[in-house]
N, C-alpha and C positions, 0 to 999 in steps of 0.2 A: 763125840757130840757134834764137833763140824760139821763131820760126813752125813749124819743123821738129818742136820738140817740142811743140810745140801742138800741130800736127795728127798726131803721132804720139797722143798720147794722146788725143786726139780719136775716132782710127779704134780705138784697143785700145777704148775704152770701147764704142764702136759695133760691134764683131765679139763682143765677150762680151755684150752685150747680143744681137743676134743669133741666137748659136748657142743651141740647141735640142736635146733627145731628147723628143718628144711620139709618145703612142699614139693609137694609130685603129683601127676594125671591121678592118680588112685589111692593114693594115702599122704600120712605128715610121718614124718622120719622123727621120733624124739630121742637123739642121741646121749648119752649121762656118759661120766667117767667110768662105767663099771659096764653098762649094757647100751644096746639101742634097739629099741623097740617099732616096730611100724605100725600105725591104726588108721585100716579103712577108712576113707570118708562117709560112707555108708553109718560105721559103727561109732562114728562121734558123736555123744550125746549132747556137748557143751563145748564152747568155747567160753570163759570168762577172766575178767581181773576179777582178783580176790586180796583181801588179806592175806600177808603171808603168816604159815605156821609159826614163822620165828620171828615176830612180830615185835613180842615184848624185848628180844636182847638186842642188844646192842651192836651197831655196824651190820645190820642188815637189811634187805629192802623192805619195805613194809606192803607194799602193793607186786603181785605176780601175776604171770598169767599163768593157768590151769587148764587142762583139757580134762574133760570125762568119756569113757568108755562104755560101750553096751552094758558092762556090768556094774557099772558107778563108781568104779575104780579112774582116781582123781591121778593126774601127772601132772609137774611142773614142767614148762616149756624151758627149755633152758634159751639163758643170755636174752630172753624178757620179762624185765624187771623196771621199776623205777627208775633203777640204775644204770640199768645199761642201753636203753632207750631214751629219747628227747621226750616222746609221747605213748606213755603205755595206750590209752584209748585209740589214739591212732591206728597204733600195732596189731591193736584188740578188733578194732573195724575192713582193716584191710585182710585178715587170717579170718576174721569169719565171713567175708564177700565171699573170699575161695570152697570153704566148707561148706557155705547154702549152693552154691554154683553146684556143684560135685557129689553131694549127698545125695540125691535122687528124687524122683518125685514122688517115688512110696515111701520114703525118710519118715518115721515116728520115732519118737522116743520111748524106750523100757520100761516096762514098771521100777526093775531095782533101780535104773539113773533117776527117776523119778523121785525116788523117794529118797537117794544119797542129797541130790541138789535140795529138795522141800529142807532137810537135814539141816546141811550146810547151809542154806538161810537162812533160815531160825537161829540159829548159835551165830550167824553172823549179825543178826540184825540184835541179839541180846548184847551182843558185845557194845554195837554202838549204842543202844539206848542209856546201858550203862559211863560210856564212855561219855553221852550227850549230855546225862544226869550230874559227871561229875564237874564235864568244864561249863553247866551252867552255875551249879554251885559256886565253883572257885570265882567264877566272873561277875557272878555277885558278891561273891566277898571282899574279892579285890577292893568292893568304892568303900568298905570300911573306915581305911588307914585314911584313904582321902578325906571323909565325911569326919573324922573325929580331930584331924588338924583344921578343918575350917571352922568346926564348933568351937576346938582349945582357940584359935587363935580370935575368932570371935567374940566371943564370951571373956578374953583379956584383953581384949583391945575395944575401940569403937566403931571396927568394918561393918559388923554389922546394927549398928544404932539406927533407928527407924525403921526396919525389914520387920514387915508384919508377922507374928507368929505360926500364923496358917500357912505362910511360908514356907518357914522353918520346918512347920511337921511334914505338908506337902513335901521340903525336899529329900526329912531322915526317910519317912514312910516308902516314895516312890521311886529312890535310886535302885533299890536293890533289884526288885520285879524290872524296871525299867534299862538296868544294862541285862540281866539275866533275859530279858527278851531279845534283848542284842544277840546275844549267843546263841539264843535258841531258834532261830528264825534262821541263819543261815546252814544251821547244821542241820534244820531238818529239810530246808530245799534243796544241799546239798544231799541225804538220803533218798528225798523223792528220787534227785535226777538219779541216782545209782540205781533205784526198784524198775525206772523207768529201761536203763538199758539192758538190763538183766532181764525184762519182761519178751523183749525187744529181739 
């Protein structure tokens, strides 16, 4: 069982030391622990950050970057990730200068990449509306706990004696809409700007 994981971690350390995304005059070299692939700049559909696949578990990056191929066929860049960069956007803006530079000036896009990326924006962008759906909820629920110790402690004590009733309902009524706008307002300018670079 030692040896096993000896040489287990022996090969992890040897496959991430390995993999690779390097540029060159005429293509991107995307290197993996198993294969290395070369894609034309001509035949790059896409450069983008994305979610990653392995999003929901645990200990992994959440944000990647992705290339697509003439035929819509998606690759992870190795060792650009959240993780292993200061700024994935960065990363994202300096690899795709090199690709518009190099791609050519007859450069079009595929129908299949076309309609892989239409694809992969729609299920990306259901994911966050769901996602934005549920931390507005939560973040209006949140003032619950708060709003119901200031009524208990209100209501047994005299804090609130004299405070007009329309108040009152003013504040049960308008917290909840009122932080769930909080939430919701920066998650969706945060999406704009995402639709915006991706447009871009």
């Amino acid at each position: 069982m030692i040896t096993v994981v000896f040489l287990l971690a022996v090969w992890v350390t040897a496959a991430y030391s390995r993999a690779a995304t390097i540029l060159y005059e005429d293509h991107i070299l995307i290197r993996t622990a198993f294969r290395t692939r070369g894609v034309a700049w001509e035949d790059v559909q896409e450069i983008r950050n994305e979610r990653s696949p392995a999003a929901h578990q645990h200990n992994v990056p959440k944000r990647v970057m992705v290339l697509y191929d003439r035929g819509g066929r998606m690759f992870l860049l190795p060792h650009l990730t959240e993780w292993a960069v200061s700024s994935l956007d960065t990363e994202l803006g300096v690899l795709r200068d090199s690709w518009i530079r190099r791609r050519g000036e007859d450069w079009e896009r595929t129908p299949q990449a076309i309609a892989k990326l239409n694809a992969v924006t729609a299920k990306s962008e259901r994911a966050a509306e769901q996602l934005g759906f549920l931390a507005v909820c939560a973040g209006g629920c949140a003032v619950w706990p708060v709003l119901a110790l200031f009524l208990t402690v209100g209501l047994t004590t005299d804090v609130l004696d004299g405070v007009p009733v329309n108040v009152l309902v003013l504040v049960l009524v308008g917290t909840f809409p009122a932080v769930s706008l909080m939430v919701y307002i920066p998650l969706a300018l945060r999406r704009r700007r995402r639709r915006t670079s991706l447009d871009s």
